[in-house]
C-alpha atoms as an extended CHARMM CRD file, in Angstrom:
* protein
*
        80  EXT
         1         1  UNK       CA              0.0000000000        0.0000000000        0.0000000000  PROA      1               0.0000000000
         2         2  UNK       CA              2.9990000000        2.6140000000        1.0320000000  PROA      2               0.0000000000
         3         3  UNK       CA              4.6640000000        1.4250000000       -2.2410000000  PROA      3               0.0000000000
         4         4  UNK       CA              1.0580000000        2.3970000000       -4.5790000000  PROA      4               0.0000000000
         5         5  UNK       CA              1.1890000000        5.6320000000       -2.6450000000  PROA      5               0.0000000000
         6         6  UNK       CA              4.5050000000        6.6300000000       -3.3010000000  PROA      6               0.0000000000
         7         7  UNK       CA              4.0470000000        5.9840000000       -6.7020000000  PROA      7               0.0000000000
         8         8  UNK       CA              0.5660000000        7.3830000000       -7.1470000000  PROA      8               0.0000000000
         9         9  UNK       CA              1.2270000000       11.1460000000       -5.1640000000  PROA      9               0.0000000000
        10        10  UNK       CA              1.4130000000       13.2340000000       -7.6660000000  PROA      10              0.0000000000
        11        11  UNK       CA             -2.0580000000       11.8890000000       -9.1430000000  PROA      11              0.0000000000
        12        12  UNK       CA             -3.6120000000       11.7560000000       -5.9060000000  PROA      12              0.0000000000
        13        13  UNK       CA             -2.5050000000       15.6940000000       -5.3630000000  PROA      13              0.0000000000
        14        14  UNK       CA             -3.3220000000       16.7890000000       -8.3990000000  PROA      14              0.0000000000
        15        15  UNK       CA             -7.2700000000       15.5420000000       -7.7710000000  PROA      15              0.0000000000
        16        16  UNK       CA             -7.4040000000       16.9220000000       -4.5850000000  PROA      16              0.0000000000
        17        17  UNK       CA             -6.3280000000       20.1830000000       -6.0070000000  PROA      17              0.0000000000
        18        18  UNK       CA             -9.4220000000       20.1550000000       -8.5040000000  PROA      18              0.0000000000
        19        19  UNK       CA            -11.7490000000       18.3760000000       -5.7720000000  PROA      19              0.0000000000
        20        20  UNK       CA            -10.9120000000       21.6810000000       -3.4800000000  PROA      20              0.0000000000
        21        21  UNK       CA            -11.3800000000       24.0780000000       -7.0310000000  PROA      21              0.0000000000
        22        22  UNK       CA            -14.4030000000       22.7390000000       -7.8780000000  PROA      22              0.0000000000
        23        23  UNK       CA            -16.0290000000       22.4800000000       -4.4740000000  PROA      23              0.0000000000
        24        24  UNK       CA            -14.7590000000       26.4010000000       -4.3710000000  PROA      24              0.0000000000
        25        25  UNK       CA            -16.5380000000       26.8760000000       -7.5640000000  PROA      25              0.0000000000
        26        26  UNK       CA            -19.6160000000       25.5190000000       -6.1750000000  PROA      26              0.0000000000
        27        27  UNK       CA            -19.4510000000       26.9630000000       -3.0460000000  PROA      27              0.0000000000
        28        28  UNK       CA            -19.5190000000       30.4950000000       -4.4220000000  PROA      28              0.0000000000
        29        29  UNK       CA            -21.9470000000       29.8280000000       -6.9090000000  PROA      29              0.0000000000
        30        30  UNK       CA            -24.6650000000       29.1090000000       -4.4370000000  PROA      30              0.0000000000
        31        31  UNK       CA            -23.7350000000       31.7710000000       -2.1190000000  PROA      31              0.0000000000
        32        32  UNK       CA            -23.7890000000       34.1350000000       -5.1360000000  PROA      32              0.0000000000
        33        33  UNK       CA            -27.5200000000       32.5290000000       -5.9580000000  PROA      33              0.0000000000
        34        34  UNK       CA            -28.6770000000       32.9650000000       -2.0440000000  PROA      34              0.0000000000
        35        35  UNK       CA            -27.2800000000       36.8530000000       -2.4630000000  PROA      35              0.0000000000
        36        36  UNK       CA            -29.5040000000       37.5910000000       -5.6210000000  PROA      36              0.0000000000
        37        37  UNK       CA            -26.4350000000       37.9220000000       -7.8690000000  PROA      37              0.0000000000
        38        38  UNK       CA            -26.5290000000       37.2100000000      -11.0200000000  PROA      38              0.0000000000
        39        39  UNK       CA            -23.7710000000       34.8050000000      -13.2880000000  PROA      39              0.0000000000
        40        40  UNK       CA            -24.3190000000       37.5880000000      -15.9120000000  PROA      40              0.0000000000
        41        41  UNK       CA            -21.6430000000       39.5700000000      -17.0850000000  PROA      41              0.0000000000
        42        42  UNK       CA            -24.0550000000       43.0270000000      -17.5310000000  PROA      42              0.0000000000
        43        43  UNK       CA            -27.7170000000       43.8940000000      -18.1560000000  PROA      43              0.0000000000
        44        44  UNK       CA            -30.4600000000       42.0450000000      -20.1410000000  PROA      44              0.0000000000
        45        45  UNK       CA            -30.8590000000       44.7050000000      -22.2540000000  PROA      45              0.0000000000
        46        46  UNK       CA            -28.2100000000       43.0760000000      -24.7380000000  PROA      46              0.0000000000
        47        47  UNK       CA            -28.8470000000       39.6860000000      -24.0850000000  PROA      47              0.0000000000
        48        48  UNK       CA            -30.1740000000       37.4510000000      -26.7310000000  PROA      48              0.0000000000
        49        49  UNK       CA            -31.6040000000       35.1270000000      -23.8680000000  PROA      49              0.0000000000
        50        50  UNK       CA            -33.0150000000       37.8580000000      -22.0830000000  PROA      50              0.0000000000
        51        51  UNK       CA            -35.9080000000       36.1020000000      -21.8430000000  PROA      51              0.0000000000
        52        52  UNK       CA            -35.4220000000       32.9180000000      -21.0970000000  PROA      52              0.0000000000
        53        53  UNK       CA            -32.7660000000       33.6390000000      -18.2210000000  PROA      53              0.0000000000
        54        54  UNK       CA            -34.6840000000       35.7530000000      -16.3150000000  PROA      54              0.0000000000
        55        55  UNK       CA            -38.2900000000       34.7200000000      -16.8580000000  PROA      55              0.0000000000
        56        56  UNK       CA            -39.6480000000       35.9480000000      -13.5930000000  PROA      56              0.0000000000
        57        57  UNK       CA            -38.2120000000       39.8450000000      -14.5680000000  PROA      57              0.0000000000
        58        58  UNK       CA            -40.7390000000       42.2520000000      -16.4900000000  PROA      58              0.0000000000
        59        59  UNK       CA            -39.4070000000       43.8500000000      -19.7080000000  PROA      59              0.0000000000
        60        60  UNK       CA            -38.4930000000       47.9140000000      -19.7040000000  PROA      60              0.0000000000
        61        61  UNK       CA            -41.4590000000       49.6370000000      -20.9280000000  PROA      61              0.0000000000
        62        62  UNK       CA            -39.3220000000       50.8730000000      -23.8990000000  PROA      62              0.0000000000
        63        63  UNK       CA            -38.8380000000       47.7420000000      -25.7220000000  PROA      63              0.0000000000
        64        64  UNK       CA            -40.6000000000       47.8090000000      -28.8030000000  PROA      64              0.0000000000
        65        65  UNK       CA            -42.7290000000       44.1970000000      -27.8480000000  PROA      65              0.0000000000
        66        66  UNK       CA            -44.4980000000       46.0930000000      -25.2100000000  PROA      66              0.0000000000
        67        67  UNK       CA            -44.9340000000       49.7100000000      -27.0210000000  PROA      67              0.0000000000
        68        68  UNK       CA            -45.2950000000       49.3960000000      -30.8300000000  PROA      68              0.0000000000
        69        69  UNK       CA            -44.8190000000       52.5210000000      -32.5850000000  PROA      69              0.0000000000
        70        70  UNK       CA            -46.8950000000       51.9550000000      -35.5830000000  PROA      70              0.0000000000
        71        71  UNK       CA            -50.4470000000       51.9050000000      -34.1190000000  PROA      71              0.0000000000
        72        72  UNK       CA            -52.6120000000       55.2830000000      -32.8380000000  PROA      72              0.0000000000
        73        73  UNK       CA            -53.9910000000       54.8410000000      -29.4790000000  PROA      73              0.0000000000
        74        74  UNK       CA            -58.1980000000       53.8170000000      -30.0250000000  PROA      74              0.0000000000
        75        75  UNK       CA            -60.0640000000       56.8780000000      -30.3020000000  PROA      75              0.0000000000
        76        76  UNK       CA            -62.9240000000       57.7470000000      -28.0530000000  PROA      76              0.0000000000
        77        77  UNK       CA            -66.6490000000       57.8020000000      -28.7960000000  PROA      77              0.0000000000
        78        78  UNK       CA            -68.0190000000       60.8160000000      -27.7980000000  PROA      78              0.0000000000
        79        79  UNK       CA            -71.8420000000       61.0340000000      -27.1740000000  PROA      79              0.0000000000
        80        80  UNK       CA            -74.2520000000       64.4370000000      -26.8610000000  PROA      80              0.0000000000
């Protein structure tokens, strides 16, 4: 067994090394998550997948899918 070891430390340090990365990695993701941070690099303005990231967040009133330009406002009956 002392003889595998001896043979095998460099492997067996090397994994631990990424074990200890990767459970860092995790570690910080979650906390990030629990913090409301987001794994985006800016806004959603941008974003192709604005929309399917971030589901639960309303668009900005100035996109054009919630305020076409094209159509007039209905017009109100007036009655005497």
């Amino acid at each position: 067994m002392l003889i595998w070891l001896q043979n095998h430390i460099f492997t067996i340090l090397i994994c631990a090394v990424l074990i200890a990365f990767f459970g860092w990695l995790v570690y910080t993701l979650i906390r990030d998550r629990k913090q409301g941070k987001s794994s985006c690099c800016g806004g959603c303005a941008g974003c192709a997948m604005a929309g399917h990231c971030h589901p639960h967040t309303v668009k900005p009133a100035d996109t054009p899918e919630s305020k076409p330009e094209d159509t007039a406002p209905p017009a109100e009956e007036v009655t005497v």
